[in-house]
C-alpha positions as MATLAB code, in Angstrom:
seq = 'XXXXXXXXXXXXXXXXXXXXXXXXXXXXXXXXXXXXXXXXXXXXXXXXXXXXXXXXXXXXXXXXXXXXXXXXXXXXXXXXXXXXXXXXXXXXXXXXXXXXXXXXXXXXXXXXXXXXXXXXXXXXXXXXXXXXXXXXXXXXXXXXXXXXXXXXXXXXXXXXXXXXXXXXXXXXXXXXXXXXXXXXXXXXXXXXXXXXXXXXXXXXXXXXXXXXXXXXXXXXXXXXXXXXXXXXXXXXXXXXXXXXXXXXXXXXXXXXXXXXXXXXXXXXXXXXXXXXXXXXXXXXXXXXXXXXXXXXXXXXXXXXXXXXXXXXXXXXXXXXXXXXXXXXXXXXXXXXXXXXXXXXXXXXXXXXXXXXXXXXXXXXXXXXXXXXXXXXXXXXXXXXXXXXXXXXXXXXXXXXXXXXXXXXXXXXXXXXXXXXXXXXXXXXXXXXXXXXXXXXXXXXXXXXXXXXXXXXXXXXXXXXXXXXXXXXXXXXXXXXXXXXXXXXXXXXXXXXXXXXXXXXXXXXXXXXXXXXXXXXXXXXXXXXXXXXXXXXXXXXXXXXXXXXXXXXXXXXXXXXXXXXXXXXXXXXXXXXXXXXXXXXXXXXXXXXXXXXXXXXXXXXXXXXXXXXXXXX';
ca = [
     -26.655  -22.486   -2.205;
     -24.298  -20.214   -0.445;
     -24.943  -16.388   -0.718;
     -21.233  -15.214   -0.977;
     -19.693  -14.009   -4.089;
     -15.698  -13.364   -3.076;
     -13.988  -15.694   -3.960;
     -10.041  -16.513   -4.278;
      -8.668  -16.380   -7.455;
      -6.740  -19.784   -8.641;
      -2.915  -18.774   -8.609;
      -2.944  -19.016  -12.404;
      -5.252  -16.260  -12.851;
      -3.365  -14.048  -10.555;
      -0.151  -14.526  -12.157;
      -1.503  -13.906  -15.293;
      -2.752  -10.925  -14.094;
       0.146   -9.700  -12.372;
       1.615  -10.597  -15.938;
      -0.394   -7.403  -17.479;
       1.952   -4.906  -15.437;
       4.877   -6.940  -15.379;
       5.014   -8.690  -18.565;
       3.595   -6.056  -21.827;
       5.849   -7.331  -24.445;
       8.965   -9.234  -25.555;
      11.305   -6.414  -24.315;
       9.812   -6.924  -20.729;
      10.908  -10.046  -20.751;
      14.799   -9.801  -21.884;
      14.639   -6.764  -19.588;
      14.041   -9.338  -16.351;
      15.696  -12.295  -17.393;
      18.959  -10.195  -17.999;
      18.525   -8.796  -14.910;
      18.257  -12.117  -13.074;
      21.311  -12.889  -14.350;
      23.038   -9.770  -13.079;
      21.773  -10.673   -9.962;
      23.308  -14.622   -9.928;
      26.993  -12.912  -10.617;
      27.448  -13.798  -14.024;
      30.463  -12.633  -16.034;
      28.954  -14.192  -19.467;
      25.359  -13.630  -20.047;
      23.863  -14.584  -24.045;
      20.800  -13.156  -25.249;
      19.375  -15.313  -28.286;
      15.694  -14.134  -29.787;
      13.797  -15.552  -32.631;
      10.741  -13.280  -34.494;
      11.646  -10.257  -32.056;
      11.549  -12.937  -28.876;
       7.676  -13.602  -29.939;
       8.550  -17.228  -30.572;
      12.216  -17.345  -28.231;
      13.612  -15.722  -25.591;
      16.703  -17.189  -24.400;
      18.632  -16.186  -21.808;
      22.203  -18.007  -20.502;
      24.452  -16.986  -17.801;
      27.384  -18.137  -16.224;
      26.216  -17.077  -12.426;
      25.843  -18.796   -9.270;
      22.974  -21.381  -10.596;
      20.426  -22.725   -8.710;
      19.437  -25.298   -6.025;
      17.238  -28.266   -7.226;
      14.453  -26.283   -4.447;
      15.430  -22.730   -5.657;
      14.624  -23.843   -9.376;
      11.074  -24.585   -8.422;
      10.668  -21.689   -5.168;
      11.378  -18.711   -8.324;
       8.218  -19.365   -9.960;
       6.130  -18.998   -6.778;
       4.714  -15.862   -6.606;
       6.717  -13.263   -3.907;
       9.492  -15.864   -3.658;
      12.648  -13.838   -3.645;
      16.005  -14.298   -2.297;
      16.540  -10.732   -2.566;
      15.051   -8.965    0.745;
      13.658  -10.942    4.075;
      11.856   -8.070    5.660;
      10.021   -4.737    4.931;
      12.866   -2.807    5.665;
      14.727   -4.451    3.415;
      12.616   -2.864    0.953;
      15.054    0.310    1.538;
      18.808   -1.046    1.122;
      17.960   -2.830   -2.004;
      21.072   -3.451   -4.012;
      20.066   -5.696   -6.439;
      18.006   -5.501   -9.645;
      15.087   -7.925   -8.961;
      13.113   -8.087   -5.772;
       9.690   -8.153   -5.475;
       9.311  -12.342   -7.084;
       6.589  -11.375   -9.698;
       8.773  -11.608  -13.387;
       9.351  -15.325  -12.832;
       5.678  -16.393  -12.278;
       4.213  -14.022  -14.175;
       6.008  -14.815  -17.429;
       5.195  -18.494  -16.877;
       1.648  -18.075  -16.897;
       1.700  -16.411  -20.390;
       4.434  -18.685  -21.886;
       6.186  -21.981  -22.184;
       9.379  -21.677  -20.270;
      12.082  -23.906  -19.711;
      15.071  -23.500  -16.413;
      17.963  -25.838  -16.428;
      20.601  -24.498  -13.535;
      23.696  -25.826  -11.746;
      25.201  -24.616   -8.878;
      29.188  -25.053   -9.029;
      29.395  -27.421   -5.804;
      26.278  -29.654   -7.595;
      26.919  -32.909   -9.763;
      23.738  -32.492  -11.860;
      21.478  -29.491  -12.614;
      17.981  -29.333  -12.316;
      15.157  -29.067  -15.421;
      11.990  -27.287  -14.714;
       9.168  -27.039  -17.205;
       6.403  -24.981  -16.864;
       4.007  -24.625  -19.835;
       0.520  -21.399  -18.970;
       1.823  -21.656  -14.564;
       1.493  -25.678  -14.887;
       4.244  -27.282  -13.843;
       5.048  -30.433  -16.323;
       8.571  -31.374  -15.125;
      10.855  -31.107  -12.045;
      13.824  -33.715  -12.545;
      17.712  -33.742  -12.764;
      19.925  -33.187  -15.452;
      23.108  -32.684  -17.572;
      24.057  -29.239  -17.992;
      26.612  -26.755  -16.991;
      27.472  -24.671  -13.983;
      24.738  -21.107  -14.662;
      21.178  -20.981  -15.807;
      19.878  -21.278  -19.058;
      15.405  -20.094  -18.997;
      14.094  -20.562  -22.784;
      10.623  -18.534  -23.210;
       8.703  -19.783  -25.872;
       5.683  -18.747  -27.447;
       5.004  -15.580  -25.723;
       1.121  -14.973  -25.201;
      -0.371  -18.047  -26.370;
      -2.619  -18.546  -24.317;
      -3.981  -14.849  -24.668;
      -5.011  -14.440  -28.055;
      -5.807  -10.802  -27.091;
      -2.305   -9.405  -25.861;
      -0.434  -11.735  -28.698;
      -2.885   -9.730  -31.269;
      -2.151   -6.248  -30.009;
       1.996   -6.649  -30.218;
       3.444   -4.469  -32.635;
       5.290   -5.332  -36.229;
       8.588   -7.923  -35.603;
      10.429   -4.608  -36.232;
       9.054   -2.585  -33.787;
       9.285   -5.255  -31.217;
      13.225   -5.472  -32.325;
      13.920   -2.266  -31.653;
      12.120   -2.386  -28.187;
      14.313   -5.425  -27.384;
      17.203   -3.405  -27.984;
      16.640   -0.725  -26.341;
      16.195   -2.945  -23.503;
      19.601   -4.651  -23.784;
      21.195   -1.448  -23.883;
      19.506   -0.064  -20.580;
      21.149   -3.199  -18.702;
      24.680   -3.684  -20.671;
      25.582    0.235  -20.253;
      25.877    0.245  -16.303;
      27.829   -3.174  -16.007;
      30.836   -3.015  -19.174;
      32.823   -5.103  -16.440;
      30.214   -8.107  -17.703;
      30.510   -9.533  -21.198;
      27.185   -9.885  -23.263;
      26.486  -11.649  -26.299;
      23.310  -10.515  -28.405;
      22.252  -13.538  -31.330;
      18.783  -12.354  -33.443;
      17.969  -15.326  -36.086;
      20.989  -16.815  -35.807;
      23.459  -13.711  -36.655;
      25.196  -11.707  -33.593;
      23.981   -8.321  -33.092;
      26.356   -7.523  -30.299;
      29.358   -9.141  -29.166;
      30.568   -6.705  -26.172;
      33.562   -7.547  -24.461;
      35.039   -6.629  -20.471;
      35.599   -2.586  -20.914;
      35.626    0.488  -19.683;
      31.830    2.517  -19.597;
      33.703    4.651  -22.225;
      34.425    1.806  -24.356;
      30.798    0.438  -23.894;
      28.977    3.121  -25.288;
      31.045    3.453  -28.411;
      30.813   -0.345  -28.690;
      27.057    0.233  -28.129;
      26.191    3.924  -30.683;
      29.076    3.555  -32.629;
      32.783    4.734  -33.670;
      31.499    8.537  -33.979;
      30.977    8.651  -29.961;
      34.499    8.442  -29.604;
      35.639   11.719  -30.154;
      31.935   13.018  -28.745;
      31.490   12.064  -25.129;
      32.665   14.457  -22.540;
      33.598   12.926  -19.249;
      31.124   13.719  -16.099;
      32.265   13.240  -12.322;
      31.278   14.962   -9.231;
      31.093   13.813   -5.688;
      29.093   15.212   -2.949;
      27.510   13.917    0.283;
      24.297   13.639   -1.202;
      25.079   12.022   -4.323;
      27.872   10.815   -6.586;
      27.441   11.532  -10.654;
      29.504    9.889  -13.257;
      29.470    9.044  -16.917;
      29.125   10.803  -20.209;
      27.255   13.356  -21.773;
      27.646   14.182  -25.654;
      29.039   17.393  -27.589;
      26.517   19.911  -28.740;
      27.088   17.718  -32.331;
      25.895   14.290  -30.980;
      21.957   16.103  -30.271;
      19.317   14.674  -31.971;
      15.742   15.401  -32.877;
      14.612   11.880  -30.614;
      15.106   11.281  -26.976;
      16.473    7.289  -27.614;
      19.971    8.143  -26.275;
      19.522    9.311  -22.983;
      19.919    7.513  -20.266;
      19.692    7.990  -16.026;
      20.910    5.341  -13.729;
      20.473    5.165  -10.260;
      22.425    3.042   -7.876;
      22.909    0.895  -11.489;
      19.388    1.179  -12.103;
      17.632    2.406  -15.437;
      14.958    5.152  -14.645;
      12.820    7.100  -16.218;
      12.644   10.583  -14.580;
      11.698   13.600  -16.384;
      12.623   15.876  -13.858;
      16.593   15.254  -14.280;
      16.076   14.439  -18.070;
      15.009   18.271  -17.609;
      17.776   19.169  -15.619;
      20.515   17.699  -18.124;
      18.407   19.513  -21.037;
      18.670   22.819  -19.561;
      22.808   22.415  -18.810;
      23.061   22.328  -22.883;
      21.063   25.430  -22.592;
      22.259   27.963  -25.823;
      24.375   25.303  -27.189;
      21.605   23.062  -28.858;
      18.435   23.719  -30.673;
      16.030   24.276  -28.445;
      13.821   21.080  -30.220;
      17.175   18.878  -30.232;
      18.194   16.523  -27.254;
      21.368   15.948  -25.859;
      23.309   12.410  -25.809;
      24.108   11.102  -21.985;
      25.017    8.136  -19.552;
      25.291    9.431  -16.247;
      25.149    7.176  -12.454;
      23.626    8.276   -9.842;
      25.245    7.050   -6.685;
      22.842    7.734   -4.016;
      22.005    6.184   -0.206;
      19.375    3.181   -1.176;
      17.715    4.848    2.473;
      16.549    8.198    0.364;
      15.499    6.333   -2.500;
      12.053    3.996   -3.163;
      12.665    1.984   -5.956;
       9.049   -0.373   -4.771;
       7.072    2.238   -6.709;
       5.939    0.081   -9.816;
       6.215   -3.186  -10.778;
       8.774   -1.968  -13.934;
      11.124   -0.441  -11.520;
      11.657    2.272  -14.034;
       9.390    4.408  -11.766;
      11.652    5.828   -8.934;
      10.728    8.205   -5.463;
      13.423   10.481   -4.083;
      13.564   12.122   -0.338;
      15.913   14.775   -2.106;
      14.987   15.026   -6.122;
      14.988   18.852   -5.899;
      18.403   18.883   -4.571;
      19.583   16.183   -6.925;
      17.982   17.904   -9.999;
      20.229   21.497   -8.743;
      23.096   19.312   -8.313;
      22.524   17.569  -11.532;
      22.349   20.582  -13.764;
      25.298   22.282  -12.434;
      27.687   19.374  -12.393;
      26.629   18.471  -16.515;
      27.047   22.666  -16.946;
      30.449   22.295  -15.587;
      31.758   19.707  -17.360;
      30.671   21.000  -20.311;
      32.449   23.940  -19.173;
      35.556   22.603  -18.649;
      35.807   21.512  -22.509;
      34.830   24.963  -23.659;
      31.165   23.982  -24.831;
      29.092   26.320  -22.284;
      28.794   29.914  -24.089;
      29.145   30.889  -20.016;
      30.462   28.851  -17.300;
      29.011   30.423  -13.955;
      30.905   31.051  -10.853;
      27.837   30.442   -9.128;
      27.826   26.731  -10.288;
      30.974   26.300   -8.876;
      30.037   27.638   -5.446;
      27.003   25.384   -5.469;
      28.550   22.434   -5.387;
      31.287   23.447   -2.797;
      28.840   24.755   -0.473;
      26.492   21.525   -0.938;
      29.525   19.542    0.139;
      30.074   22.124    3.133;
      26.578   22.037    4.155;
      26.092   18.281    3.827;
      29.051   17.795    5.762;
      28.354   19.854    8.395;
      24.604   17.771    8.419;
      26.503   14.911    8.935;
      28.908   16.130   11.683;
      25.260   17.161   13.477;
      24.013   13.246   13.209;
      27.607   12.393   14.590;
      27.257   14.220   17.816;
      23.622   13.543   18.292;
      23.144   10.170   17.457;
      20.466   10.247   15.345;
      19.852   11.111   11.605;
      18.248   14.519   10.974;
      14.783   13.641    9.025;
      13.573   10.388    8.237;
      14.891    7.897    5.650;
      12.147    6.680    5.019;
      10.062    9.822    5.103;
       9.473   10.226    1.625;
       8.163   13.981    1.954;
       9.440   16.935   -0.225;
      12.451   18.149    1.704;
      13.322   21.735    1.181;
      15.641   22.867   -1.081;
      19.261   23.293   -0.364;
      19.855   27.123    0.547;
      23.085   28.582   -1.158;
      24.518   31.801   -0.944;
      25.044   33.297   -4.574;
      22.187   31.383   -6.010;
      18.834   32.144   -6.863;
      16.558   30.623   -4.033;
      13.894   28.959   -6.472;
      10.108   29.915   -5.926;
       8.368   27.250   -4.473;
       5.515   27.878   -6.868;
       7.554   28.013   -9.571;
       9.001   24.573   -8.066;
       5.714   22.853   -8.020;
       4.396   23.673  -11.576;
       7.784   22.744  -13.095;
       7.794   19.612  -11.088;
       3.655   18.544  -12.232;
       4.605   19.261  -15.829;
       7.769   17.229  -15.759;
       5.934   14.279  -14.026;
       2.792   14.868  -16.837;
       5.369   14.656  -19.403;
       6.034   11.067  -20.078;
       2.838    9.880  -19.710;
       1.622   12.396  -22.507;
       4.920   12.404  -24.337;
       3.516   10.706  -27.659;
      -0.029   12.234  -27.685;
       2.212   15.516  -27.076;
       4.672   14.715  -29.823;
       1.887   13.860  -31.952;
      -0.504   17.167  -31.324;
       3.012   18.955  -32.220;
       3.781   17.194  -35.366;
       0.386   17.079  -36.559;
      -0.010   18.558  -40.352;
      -1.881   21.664  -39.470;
      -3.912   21.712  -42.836;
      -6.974   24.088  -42.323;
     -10.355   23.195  -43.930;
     -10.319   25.406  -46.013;
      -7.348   26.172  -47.962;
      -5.871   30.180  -47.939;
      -6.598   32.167  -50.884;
      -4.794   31.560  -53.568;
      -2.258   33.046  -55.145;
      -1.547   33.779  -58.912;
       2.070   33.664  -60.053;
       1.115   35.984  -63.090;
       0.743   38.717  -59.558;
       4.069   37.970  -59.219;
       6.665   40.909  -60.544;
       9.998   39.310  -62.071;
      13.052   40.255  -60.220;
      11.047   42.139  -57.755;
      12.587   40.314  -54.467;
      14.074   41.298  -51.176;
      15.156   38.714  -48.604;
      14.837   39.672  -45.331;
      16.516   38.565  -42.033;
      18.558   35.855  -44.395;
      15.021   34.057  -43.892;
      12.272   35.532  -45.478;
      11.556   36.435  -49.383;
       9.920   39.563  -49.427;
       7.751   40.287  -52.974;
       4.678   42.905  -53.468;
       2.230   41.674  -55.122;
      -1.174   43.949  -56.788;
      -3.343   43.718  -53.876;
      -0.320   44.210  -51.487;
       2.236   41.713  -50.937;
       3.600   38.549  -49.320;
       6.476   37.117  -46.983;
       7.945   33.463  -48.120;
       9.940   31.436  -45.284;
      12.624   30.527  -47.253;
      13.482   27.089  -45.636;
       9.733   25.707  -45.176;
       9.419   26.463  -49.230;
      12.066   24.592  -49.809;
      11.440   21.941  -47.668;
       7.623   21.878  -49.352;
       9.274   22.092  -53.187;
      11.503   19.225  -52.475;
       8.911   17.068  -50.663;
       6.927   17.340  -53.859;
       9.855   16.150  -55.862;
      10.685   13.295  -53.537;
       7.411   11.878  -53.544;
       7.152   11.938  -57.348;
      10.172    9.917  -58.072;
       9.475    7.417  -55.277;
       5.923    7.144  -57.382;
       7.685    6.857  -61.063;
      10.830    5.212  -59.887;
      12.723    7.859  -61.710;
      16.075    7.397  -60.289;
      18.566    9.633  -61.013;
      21.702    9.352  -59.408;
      25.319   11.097  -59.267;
      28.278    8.921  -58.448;
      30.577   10.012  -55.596;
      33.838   10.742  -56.442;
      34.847    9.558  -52.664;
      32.515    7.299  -51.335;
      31.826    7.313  -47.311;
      30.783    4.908  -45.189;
      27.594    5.320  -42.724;
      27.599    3.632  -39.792;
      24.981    2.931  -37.293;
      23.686    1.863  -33.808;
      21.595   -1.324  -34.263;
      18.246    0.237  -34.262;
      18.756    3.325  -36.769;
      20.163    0.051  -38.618;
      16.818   -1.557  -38.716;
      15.550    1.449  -39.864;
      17.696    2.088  -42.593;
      17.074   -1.637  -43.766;
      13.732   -0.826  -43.854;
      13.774    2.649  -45.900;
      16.472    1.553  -48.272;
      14.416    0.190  -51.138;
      12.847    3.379  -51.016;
      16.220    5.515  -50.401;
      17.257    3.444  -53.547;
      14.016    4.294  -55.800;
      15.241    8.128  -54.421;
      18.469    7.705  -56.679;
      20.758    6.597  -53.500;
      23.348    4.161  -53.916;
      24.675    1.660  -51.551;
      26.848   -1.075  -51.072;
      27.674   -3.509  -47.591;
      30.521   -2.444  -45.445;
      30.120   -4.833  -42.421;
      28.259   -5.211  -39.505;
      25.341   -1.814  -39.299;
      27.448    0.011  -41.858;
      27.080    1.007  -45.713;
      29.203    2.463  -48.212;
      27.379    5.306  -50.280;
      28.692    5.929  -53.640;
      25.533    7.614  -54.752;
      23.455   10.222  -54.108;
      20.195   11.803  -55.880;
      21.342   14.226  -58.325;
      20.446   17.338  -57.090;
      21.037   16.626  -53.669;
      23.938   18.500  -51.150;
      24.002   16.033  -49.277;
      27.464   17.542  -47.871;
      28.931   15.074  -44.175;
      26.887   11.998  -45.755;
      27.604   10.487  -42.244;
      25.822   13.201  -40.493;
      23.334   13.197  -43.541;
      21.764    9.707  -43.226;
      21.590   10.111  -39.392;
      20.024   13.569  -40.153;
      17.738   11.429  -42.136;
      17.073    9.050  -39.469;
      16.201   11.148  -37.030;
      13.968   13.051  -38.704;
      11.750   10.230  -40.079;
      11.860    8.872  -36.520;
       9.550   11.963  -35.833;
       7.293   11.570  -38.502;
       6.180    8.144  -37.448;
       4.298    9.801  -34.335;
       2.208   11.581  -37.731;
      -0.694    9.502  -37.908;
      -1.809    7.987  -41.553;
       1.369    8.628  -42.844;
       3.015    6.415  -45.353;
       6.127    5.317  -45.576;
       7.097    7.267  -48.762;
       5.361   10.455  -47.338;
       7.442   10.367  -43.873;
      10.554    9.466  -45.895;
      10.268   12.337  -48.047;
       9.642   14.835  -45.580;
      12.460   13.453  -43.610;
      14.518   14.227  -46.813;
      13.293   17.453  -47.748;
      13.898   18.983  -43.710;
      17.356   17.451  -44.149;
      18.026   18.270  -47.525;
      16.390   22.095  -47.690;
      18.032   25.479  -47.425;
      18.314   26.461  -43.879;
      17.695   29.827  -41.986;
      20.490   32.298  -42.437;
      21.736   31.491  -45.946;
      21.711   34.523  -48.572;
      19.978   33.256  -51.783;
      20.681   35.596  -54.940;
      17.827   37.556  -57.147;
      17.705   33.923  -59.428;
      17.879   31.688  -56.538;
      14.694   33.746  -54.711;
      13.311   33.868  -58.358;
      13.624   30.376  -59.216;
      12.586   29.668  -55.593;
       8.873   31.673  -55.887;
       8.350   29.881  -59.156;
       8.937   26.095  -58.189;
       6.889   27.078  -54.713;
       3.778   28.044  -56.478;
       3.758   24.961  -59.065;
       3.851   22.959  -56.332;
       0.285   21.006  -55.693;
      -0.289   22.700  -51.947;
       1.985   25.578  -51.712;
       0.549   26.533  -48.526;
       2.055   24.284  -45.676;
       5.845   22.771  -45.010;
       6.139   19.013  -44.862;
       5.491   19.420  -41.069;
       2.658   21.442  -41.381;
       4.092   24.832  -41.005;
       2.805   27.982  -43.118;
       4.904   28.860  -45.996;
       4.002   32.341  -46.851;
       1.395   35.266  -45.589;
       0.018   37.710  -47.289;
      -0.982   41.340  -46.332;
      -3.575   43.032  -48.408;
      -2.666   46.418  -49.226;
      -6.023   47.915  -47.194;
      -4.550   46.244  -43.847;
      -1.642   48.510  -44.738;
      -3.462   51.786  -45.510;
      -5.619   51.240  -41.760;
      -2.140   50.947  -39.860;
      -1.479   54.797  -41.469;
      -5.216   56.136  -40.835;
];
C-alpha cells in the first residue's frame, strides 16, 4: 500500500471541471459555438435551440470546415489553432483561443461535429457523448460545420437542477446572440427557437444591424460616434437622451470586435449623458474599440468578457470626451466644452510625438506587455485628475458588477419599517385646506401640526392599490382607442410582454397580433393616460424589469407597480384644490398609505411642538 495521495485526475473529470467556468448555462454555449464559427470565416452561420438550448443547441456555418484530424484534435483539451506560442497570447485576433469550450462542453453533453473542408470529397462525423468518444468516421455533408449539443447537463443532475425557468434561459441566449451579431453585420445570421425564426439578419451596415436587432424606433435615435487617435480608434452608436432606460441590457463595449464587460468605460459613457438623462436612467450604445492587441490582455478569464488594459485611464478620458462630442455635435449636450476638443487634439499631438521618439530610438517607450497603471495623459486646459480620486473611482467601478444585483436589490428593496408610522385620521384633515408646494409636494395642517404629501409616490401608491384589485376580481374595464398604435419590440421585452399579457389583459388592456414582436393596442384601462402607448408599454417594461431584482414579489405585485410608476402623476405638474383634495382622500383609504410601490415614504408629519422648539 503506497503512502501517496496526489493523484492525476482522468481527463474527463478535468474537462468537466474546466466546464464549471467555461460552460454555466445554455447561453455559454451559443456564445462559443458562434464564435467558432466567426473564427472558420463563415458568411452564413444558423442558430437553432429547442427548450432555451436545454435539450438543442445547434450551430451551422458555412466556414472553412475541418480536417478529418482537426475534427477530433478540437475536443482535446488546449488544442487550438489559434496561437503557437506565449507571445502569441498578445496579438490575438481571433475570438477563441485558449481550446477549453470544445472539451469542456463535451464532457457535460452529447455533441455531434460533421465538417467539410471545400478541397475534401467527404466530411467527417464525430460523436462524443459525457468526453467519450463513440464515433470518428466519414460522411455526406456539405462544405462548413454543423456541432448539435444535446442534452445539456445530463450527466450533472446538480447544475441541470439549478438552471433558471425556459424563459429566463431565452432571454440569456439572446442576449448572447446579440453580443456576437452586432460587431460583424457584414455576416448573415439566422436565429430558429422551436421551429419559428426569431431573427433573420441580412449583410448590412452596423447602423442597419442594430435597428434590425432593437427595433424600427432606433432609427431616428442613434447618433453616429467616430474618433481616431494613436491610442485608440472609437466607432459606433450611442442613443438620444429618449432611447435611456431604467435597465442596463442595451449597452454594449467592444474591443478589437470583442464583447466586454468593463465598468469603468460603461462609467465613462454614463457620465458624457451627464444633465441630459435621469440620473437613475442609462443610456443606449454600440461603440468599437480599436486598440493595439500589444496593450490589451484578453487571457484574463476563461469568458473573455474580463479584459486588462496598459492604458484604461487614458481610454476612459478619451472615451468620455469623444461620446460628449458627438452628442455635441447634434445639439444634445446642455454644454459642449472647448476643453474636450483640445483633449483629443493634444492626445493625437502627444501620441504622435511618442511615436516619432520610438522611431528615432528604436525601441518602444514602456513595455507592451507591462501591464502596470501607466500615468495619465497630461493636457493643458484640463483638470489633471487626483490620483486618489483615480483609485477609489477605479475600486468602485471594478466592485460594481460583481455586486450589481445584490446592489440593485438593497436599492429596490420595499423599505417597510416594523412598525408602521402613526397613523393618520382623515376626519384631521381640513377640506379645501391645501397648498402644493414646489409643483411636488401637498402641503395640509392638520390639529397636532401638519403634513407634506409627495404628490407622485401617492399616486403611484393609490394606483398600485387599484391595479392589484382588478388583477384579483378580474374587473376589466376597458376604453377603446379611437386610433389604435402598434408596439413593437426587441425579442426579449417580447418575451416579456408574452408573459405579462394575460395579466395586462385582466388590467382592461386590449391587444391584437401585428407581426413578428409587435401588437396592435386598441384598448386601454379606463382611467388610464396612457398618452405615446409606444413609449408607454416600453415604460412598462422597463420598469417591471426592475422589480424582478424585489425578492418575493409576485407577478401581479411587480406588474402593478410597474404600472402605477408609469402611469402616476409626475414631479412638476400643478394639480388644482379638487385634484389635491381628491388626491388626500383616495391616499388615506388606501390599505398602507405610508410607502410608494418602491418603498419610498409618502408623507411626513411635523407635530406642532417640533415647530414651537425651532422658535424657543
Amino acid at each position: 500500500m503506497t503512502d501517496d495521495l496526489i493523484q492525476l485526475l482522468p481527463e474527463s473529470v478535468a474537462n468537466q471541471i474546466a466546464a464549471g467556468e467555461v460552460v454555466q448555462r445554455p447561453a455559454s454555449v451559443v456564445k462559443e459555438l458562434l464564435e467558432n464559427a466567426i473564427d472558420a470565416g463563415a458568411s452564413t452561420i444558423r442558430l437553432v435551440i429547442k427548450e432555451s438550448g436545454k435539450s438543442l443547441i445547434q450551430v451551422t456555418d458555412d466556414g472553412c470546415g475541418m480536417s478529418e484530424r482537426d475534427a477530433r484534435m478540437c475536443f482535446e483539451r488546449h488544442a487550438t489553432s489559434k496561437i503557437r506560442k506565449a507571445d502569441d497570447l498578445f496579438s490575438i485576433k481571433t475570438m477563441g483561443f485558449r481550446g477549453e469550450a470544445l472539451p469542456s462542453i463535451a464532457s457535460v453533453s452529447s455533441v455531434e461535429l460533421r465538417t467539410k473542408r471545400q478541397e475534401d470529397h467527404t466530411g467527417t462525423l464525430v460523436v462524443i457523448e459525457g468526453g467519450e468518444l463513440l464515433r470518428h468516421e466519414p460522411c455526406s455533408c456539405v462544405n462548413g460545420t454543423t456541432i448539435t449539443v444535446k442534452n445539456l447537463f445530463y450527466n450533472i443532475p446538480v447544475r441541470k437542477n439549478f438552471l433558471k425557468s425556459n424563459q429566463v434561459e431565452y432571454r440569456n441566449i439572446v442576449d448572447e446572440f446579440y453580443r456576437v451579431a452586432l460587431p460583424y453585420p457584414e455576416i448573415r445570421f439566422i436565429f430558429t427557437a422551436e421551429k419559428t425564426e426569431v431573427y433573420h439578419l441580412i449583410k448590412s451596415s452596423l447602423k442597419n444591424r442594430i435597428i434590425s436587432l432593437f427595433g424600427k424606433k432606433y432609427e431616428s435615435l442613434l447618433i453616429s460616434v467616430e474618433e481616431k487617435t494613436p491610442l485608440v480608434s472609437i466607432r459606433g452608436f450611442a442613443g438620444k437622451p429618449e432611447a435611456a432606460k431604467k435597465s442596463r441590457g442595451e449597452q454594449f463595449i467592444f474591443v478589437n470586435g470583442r464583447f466586454i464587460r468593463n465598468s469603468f468605460f460603461n462609467h465613462a459613457v454614463q457620465s458624457a449623458y451627464e444633465g441630459l438623462i435621469l440620473a437613475d436612467s442609462f443610456p443606449f450604445f454600440v461603440l468599437f474599440l480599436e486598440i493595439d492587441p500589444q496593450r490589451v490582455d484578453v487571457n484574463v478569464h476563461p469568458t473573455k468578457t474580463e479584459v486588462k488594459f496598459q492604458d484604461e485611464r487614458d481610454i476612459y478620458q478619451i472615451l468620455k470626451a469623444t461620446v460628449k462630442k458627438s452628442l455635441g455635435q447634434v445639439h444634445l449636450s446642455p454644454r459642449l466644452d472647448f476643453e474636450h476638443e483640445a483633449f483629443l487634439n493634444n492626445l493625437k499631438k502627444i501620441e504622435t510625438e511618442k511615436t516619432n521618439e520610438e522611431l528615432r530610438l528604436g525601441v518602444k517607450v514602456g513595455k507592451p506587455a507591462d501591464f502596470e497603471a501607466h500615468k495619465p495623459v497630461s493636457i493643458p486646459g484640463l483638470s489633471k485628475p487626483n490620483k486618489s480620486d483615480w483609485q477609489k473611482l477605479y475600486e468602485v467601478l471594478q466592485q460594481s458588477e460583481k455586486s450589481e444585483k445584490q446592489s440593485t436589490e438593497k436599492q429596490e428593496q420595499l423599505r417597510f419599517p416594523e412598525e408602521e408610522p402613526e397613523n393618520i385620521d382623515a376626519a384631521d384633515i381640513p377640506e379645501n385646506k391645501f397648498i402644493q408646494l414646489h409643483n411636488k409636494y401637498i402641503f395640509t395642517p392638520i390639529h397636532s401640526g401638519f403634513i407634506l404629501i409627495h404628490q407622485q409616490h401617492a399616486h403611484q401608491r393609490i394606483l398600485y392599490e387599484e391595479v392589484l384589485k382588478r388583477l384579483k376580481n378580474a374587473n376589466i374595464q376597458s376604453q377603446k382607442q379611437l386610433f389604435p398604435e402598434i408596439v413593437e419590440f426587441n425579442e426579449n421585452d417580447f418575451q416579456l410582454f408574452t408573459e405579462l399579457r394575460p395579466e395586462l389583459e385582466k388590467m382592461g388592456f386590449i391587444f391584437e397580433s401585428a407581426g413578428k414582436r409587435a401588437v396592435l393596442v386598441s384598448g386601454i384601462p379606463a382611467g388610464v393616460q396612457a398618452g405615446n402607448i409606444q413609449n408607454y408599454f416600453h415604460s412598462v417594461i422597463e420598469e417591471y424589469k426592475n422589480s424582478l431584482h424585489q425578492e418575493g414579489k409576485e407577478l401581479a405585485e411587480s406588474l402593478a407597480a410597474a404600472v402605477a410608476v408609469k402611469s402616476g402623476i409626475r414631479t412638476g405638474e400643478i394639480l388644482s384644490k379638487e385634484a389635491m383634495s381628491l388626491l388626500v382622500d383616495q391616499l388615506f383609504a388606501c390599505e398602507n398609505p405610508y410607502y410608494s410601490p418602491k418603498g419610498k415614504p409618502i408623507f411626513i408629519k411635523v407635530d406642532k411642538s417640533e415647530l414651537d422648539k425651532k422658535f424657543d
